[in-house]
C-alpha positions in Angstrom: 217.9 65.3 -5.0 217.9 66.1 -1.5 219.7 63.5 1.0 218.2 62.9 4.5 220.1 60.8 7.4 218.7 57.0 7.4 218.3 57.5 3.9 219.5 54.4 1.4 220.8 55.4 -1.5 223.1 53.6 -4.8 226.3 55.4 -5.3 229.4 54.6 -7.0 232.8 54.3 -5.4 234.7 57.2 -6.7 238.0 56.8 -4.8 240.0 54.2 -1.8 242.1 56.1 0.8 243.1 54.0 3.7 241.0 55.4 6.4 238.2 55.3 4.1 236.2 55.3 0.7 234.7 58.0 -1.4 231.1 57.3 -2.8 229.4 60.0 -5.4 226.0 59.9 -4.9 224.8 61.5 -8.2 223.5 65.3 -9.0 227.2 66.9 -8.2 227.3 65.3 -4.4 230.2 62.4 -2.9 230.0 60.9 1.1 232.5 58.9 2.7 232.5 55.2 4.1 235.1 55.4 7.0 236.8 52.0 7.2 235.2 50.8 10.2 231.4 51.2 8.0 232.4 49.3 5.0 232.0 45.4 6.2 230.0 43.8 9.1 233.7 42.2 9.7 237.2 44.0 10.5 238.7 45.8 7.6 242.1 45.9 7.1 242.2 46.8 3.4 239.8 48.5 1.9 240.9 47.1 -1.2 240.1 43.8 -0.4 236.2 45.3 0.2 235.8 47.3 -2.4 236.9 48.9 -5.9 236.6 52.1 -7.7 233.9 52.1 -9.8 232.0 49.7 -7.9 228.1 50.5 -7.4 227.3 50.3 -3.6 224.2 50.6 -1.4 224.9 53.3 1.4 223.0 54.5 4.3 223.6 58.1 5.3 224.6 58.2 8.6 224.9 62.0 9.2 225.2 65.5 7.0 227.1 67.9 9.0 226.9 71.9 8.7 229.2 72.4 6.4 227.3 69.3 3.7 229.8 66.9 4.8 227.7 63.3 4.2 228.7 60.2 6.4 227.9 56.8 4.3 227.7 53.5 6.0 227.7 50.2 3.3 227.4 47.7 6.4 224.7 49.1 7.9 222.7 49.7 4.5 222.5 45.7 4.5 219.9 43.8 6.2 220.7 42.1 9.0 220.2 38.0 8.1 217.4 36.7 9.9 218.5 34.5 13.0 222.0 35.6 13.5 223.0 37.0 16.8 226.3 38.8 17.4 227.5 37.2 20.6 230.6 39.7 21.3 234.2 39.3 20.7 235.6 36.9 18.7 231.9 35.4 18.3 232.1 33.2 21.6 228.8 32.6 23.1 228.7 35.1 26.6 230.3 33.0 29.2 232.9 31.9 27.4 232.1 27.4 27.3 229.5 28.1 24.8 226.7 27.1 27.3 223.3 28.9 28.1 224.1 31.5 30.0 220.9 33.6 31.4 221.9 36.8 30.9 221.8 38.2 27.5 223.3 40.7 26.7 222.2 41.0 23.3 218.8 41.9 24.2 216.6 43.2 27.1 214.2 41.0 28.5 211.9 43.3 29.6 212.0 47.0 27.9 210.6 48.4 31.0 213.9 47.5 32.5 215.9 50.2 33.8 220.1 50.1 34.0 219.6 48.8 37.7 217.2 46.0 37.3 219.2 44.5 34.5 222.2 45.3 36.5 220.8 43.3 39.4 219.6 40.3 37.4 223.5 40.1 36.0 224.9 40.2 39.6 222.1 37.2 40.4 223.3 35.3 37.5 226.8 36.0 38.3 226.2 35.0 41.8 224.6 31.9 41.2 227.3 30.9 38.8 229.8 31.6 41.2 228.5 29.7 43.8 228.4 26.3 41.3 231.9 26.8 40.2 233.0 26.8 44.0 231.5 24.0 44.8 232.7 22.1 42.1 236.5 23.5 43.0 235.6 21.8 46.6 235.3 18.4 45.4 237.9 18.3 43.1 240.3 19.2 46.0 239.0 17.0 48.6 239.5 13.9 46.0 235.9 14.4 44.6 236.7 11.0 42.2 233.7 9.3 44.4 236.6 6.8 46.6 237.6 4.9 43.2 241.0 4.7 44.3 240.5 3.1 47.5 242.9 -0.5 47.9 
């Protein structure tokens, strides 16, 4: 059988090192999961992911010169339908978990080069700026409407 990259394929986990896992993909020929291909999630232990003689789905990710085949378990599973990866920690962008008009999960507009997208963040930006400044002015000059007054 001959292997091409962004091929999926069912192979059987063959050994665990810590930096990675060994998958044989049948007619005499193994790839390797690296550690950081294995879950859609941080991996500390492989172990905890995965056990020898376990039958996996991998995606090839690359065959190098010398026959060397990269594997990729996470990336041979669907993504599910209307989840979004919103960055670190899985905050929404902006950090209160508000709508925030840039997205940076997606273009817009695929015409868009670096610079107009880069220009439509700095607008964004801006504007949020400005709203946070204002509302840093009232607080400091009292801004609780004369409530307190005797």
């Amino acid at each position: 059988m001959s292997f091409e990259v962004g091929q999926i394929v069912e192979g059987k986990v063959t050994g665990i090192m810590s930096y990675g896992a060994f998958v044989d993909l049948g007619d005499n020929t193994s790839g390797m999961v690296h550690i950081s291909e294995v879950a859609p999630v941080y991996v500390k232990e492989i172990k905890d992911h995965l056990t020898v003689g376990q039958s996996v789905k991998v995606k090839i990710l690359g065959i190098d010169e010398k026959g060397k085949i990269s594997l990729s378990i996470k990336q041979a599973e669907p993504k599910p339908q209307g989840v979004r990866r919103n960055g670190a920690g899985g905050r929404q962008q902006g950090g209160r978990g508000g709508s925030d008009n840039f997205d940076w999960n997606r273009r817009q507009n695929s015409s868009d080069n670096f610079d107009d997208m880069l220009s439509k963040f700095m607008a964004s930006s801006d504007e949020k700026i400005s709203g946070l400044k204002k509302d840093n002015r009232r607080s400091r000059k009292g801004g609780n409407g004369g409530a307190n007054q005797w």
